[in-house]
N, C-alpha and C positions, 0 to 999 in steps of 0.2 A: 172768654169766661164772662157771664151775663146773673147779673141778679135778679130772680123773680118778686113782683111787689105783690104779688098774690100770695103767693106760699112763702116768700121769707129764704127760700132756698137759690141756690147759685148751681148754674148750669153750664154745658158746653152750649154754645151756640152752633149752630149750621154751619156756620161761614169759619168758627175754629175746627170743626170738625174736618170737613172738608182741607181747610188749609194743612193741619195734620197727615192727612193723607195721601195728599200732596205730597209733602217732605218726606214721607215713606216709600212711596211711588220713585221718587226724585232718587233719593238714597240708592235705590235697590236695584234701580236702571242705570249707575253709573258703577253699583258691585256689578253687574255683569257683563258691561264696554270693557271693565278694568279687566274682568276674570278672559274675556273673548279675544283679549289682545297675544294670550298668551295659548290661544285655542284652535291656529290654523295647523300645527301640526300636535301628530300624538308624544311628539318626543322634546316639545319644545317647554322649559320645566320655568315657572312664577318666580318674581322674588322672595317668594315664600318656601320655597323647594318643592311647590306642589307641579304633577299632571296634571292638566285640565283637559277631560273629553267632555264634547258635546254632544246632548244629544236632543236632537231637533223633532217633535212633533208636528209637522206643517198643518196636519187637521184641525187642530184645536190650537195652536199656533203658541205653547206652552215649550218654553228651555228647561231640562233640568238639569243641572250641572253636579256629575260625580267626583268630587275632589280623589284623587287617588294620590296616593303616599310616595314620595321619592325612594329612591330603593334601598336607599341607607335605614327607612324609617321600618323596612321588612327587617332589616338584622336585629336592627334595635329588639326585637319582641321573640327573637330565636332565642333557643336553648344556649345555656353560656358555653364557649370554648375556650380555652387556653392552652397555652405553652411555654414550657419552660426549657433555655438550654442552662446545660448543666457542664458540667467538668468532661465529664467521662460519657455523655450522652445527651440524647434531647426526649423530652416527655410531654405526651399531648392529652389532656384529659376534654372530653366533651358530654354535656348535660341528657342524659335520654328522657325524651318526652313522650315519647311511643311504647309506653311499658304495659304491656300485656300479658297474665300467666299462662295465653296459646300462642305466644308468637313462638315462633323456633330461630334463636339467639344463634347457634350453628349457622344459617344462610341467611343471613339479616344483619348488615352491617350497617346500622343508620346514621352515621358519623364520623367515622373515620375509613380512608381508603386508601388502598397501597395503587400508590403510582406506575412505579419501578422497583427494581431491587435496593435503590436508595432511595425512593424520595415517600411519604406517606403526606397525607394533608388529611383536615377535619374541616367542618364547612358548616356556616353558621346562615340561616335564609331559608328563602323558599328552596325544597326538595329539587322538584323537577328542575329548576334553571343549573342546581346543581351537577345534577346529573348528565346534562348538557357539556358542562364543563368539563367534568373530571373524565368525559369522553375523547374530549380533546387534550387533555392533559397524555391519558395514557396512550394516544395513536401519537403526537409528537416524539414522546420519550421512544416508544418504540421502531418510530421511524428513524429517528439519529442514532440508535444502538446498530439497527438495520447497515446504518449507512455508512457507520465509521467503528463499528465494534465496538463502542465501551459506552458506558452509561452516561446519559445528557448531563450539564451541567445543574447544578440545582436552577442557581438562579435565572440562567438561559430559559429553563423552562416556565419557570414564573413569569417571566421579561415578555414570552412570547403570549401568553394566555392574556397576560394583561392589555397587549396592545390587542386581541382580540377582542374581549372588554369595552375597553375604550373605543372601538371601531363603532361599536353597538353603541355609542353615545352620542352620533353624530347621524348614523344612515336613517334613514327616514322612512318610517312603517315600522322600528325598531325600538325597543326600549334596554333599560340599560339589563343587566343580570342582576335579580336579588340576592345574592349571595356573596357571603366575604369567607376567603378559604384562608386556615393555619396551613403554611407548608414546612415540615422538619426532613432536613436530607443533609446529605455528608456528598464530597467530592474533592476528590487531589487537591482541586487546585485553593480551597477554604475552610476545607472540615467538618466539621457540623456547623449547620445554616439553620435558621429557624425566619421565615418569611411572613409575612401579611399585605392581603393584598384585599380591597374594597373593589365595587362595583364601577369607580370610576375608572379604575385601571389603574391605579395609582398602586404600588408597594414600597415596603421596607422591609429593614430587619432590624430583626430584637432579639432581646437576650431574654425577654420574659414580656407574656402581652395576652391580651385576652379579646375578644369579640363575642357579639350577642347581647341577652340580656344582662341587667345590672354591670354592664364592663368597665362603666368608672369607678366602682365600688373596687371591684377585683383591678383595676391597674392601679387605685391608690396603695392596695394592701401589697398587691404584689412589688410596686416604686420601694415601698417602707421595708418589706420582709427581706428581698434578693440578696444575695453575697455571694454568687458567685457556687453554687453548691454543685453536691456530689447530684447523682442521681436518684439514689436515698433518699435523700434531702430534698431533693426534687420531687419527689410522688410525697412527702411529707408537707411539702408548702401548695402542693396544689390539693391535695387536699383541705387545706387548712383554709386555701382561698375560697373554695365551691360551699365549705360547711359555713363560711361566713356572708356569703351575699348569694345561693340559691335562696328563693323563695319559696322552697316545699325542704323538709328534711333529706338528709344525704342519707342513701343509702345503695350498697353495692347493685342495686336495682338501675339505678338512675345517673349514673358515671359510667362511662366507660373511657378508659385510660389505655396509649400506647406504648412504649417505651422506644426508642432507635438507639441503637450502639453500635459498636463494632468489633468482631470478634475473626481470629485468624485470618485479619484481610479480607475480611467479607462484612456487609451489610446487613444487620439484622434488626428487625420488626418486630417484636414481642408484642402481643395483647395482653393483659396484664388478669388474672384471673380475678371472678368473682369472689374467692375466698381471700385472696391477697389481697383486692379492693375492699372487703370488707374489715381485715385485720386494719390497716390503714387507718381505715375509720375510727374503729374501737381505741384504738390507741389515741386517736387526738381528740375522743371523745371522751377520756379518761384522764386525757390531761386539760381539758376546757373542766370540768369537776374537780381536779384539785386544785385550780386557779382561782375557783369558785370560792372556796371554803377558808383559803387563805385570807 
């Protein structure tokens, strides 16, 4: 910084300006050693949880570097899922984003799929890696029915998808699967099961748990709300959770809900109707009103 005796006024000088630019130069060529170190493969993830691909212009001899999102940060921004198990059942409800008055609801299942005669799951992520999966899900199941007459275990078949997952975490030209699946199924040897499993391969089980957008909001409410409920009770609290932390209004448009029970020894899937989904609503939107007024 330099004073001029002419004009009274104070200025950069050449040799500060320069040295500034220097230090920006300096700076921005050590962001991209740092960024490059973690840039010889595509699957190799920062300690930032970031992808770094490179992509090299030799002509003009310009890096531009496309940060891409770790695949946890794809669900993050999914439509919410959750699930509840219940006394007498398990209930899956899932956020619809794709709502259009030409789509035909009848052959368009965009978040919940039946596996087996026992197992359904919902799936929160990118579509297409989805669809990859639950491909694999249902030729498993159908191969061990095939091969030993009765239906796979729930959580065998989670167990196995997973470390398929996880495979994809390590091979190289590969990256991981954006999607986290709700799995709800019943079997002999546990009863109703209700599973979660992420992109890293990693699963669990729970008794009530949610994936996608806003999911902390929905597992604080849902930690606070649980007891252990009926199935009633059950399509009552997930309701009550989606009308509190969606970020657009609920309505039977934009849920869709599955129900699992079981009836004469057999396995059953209810989709839960639009008019039923939307009674649901009215009702705890009737009583957020008289809560109001109290």
């Amino acid at each position: 910084l330099s004073f001029s005796p002419i004009n009274g006024e104070f200025g950069f000088s050449t040799q500060f300006f320069a040295s500034v630019c220097f230090v920006i130069l300096r700076c921005s060529t050590v962001a991209v050693l740092q960024a490059r170190r973690y840039d010889t493969r595509t699957t190799i993830f920062s300690p930032e949880g970031r992808l770094y691909q490179l992509l090299s212009f030799c002509i003009i001899f310009i890096l531009i570097f496309f940060p891409v999102e770790y695949a946890m940060e794809a669900i993050s921004h999914a439509g919410t899922c959750l699930g509840i198990l219940s006394t007498d059942g398990i209930l899956i409800a899932a956020e619809k984003r794709n709502v259009h008055k030409l789509l035909d609801d009848t052959v368009l299942a965009e978040k919940i799929y039946r596996l087996s005669e026992n197992i359904t799951c919902t799936v929160a992520g990118i579509t297409a890696d989805a669809n990859i999966l639950i491909n694999h899900l249902r030729w498993w199941a159908a191969q061990y029915k095939l091969s030993y007459g009765e239906e796979m275990p729930v959580e065998q078949l989670v167990q196995n998808l997973c470390n398929e997952k996880q495979r994809y975490t390590q091979i190289g030209g590969k990256r991981p699967f954006g999607v986290s699946l709700l799995y709800m199924g019943w079997d002999k040897h546990y009863g109703y099961q209700l599973y979660q499993s992420d992109p890293s391969g990693n699963y669990t089980g729970w008794k009530a748990t949610c994936i996608g957008n806003n999911h902390q909001a929905a597992m604080s409410l849902l930690k606070q709300e649980y007891k252990s409920p009926t199935l009633a009770e059950a399509k009552k609290l997930a309701v009550k959770v989606l009308w509190k932390t969606l970020d657009v209004k609920l309505t039977n448009e934009k849920v869709e809900m599955a129900v699992l029970t079981r009836r004469d020894n057999k396995t059953v899937v209810e989709e839960l109707s639009a008019a039923e989904v939307e009674k649901l609503i009215k009702e705890h939107e009737e009583k957020e009103k008289e809560a109001e007024t109290k």
